[in-house]
N, C-alpha and C positions, 0 to 999 in steps of 0.2 A: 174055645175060640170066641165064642160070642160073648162070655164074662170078661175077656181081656180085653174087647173093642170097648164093652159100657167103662172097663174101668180107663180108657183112654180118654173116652170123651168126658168121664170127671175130672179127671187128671187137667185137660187142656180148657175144661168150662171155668177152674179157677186160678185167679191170678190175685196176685198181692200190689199195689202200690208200691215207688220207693219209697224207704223210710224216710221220716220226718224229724231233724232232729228239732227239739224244745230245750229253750237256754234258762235253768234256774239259777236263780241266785246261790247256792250252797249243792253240795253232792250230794245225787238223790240217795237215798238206804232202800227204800220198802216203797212197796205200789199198792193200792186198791181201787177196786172198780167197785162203783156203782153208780145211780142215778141220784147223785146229788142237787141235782137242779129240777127234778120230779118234770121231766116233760121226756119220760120215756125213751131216752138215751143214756147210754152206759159213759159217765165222766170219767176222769181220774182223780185222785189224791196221792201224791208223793209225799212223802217224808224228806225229810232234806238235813244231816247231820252241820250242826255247830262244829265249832270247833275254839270251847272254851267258853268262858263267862262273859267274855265280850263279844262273842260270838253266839248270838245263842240259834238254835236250830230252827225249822221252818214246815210248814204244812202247806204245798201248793196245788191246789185245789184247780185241775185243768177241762172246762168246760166242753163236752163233744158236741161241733159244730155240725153232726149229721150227714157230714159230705169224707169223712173218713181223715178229719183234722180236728184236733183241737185247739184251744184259746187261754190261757191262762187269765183265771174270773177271778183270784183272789190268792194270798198269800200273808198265813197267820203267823206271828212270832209266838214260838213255845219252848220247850226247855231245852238244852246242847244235846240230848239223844230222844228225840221225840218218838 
């Protein structure tokens, strides 16, 4: 009894945010985290698929603003499947 109250009060101590959607230019493929901006918060980087030679694909680089949002800091052109 007394392990299923602790695990209630974990259970109810955490909550999520609603999701936040973020508008890229092109469809994301692939995600990575890390501290690209080196002030010890975890960014993003998306990949972002072309779609062809006139199209070519994209790295968008989304800055974490510390408050549980990110910013979009920069967006690199690279080859149609980056």
């Amino acid at each position: 009894m007394k392990q299923q109250k602790q695990q209630q009060r974990v259970a109810t101590a955490l909550s999520l945010k609603p999701p936040v959607p973020y508008q890229l230019a092109l469809p994301p493929y692939a995600i990575v985290i890390g501290d690209f901006s080196n002030r010890n918060r975890y960014d993003l980087a998306v990949t972002n698929v072309g779609s062809g030679e006139s199209n070519s694909g994209t790295i968008s680089i989304l800055q974490n603003l510390g408050n549980g949002t990110f910013q979009l800091r920069d967006t690199i052109t690279v080859g149609v499947n980056p």
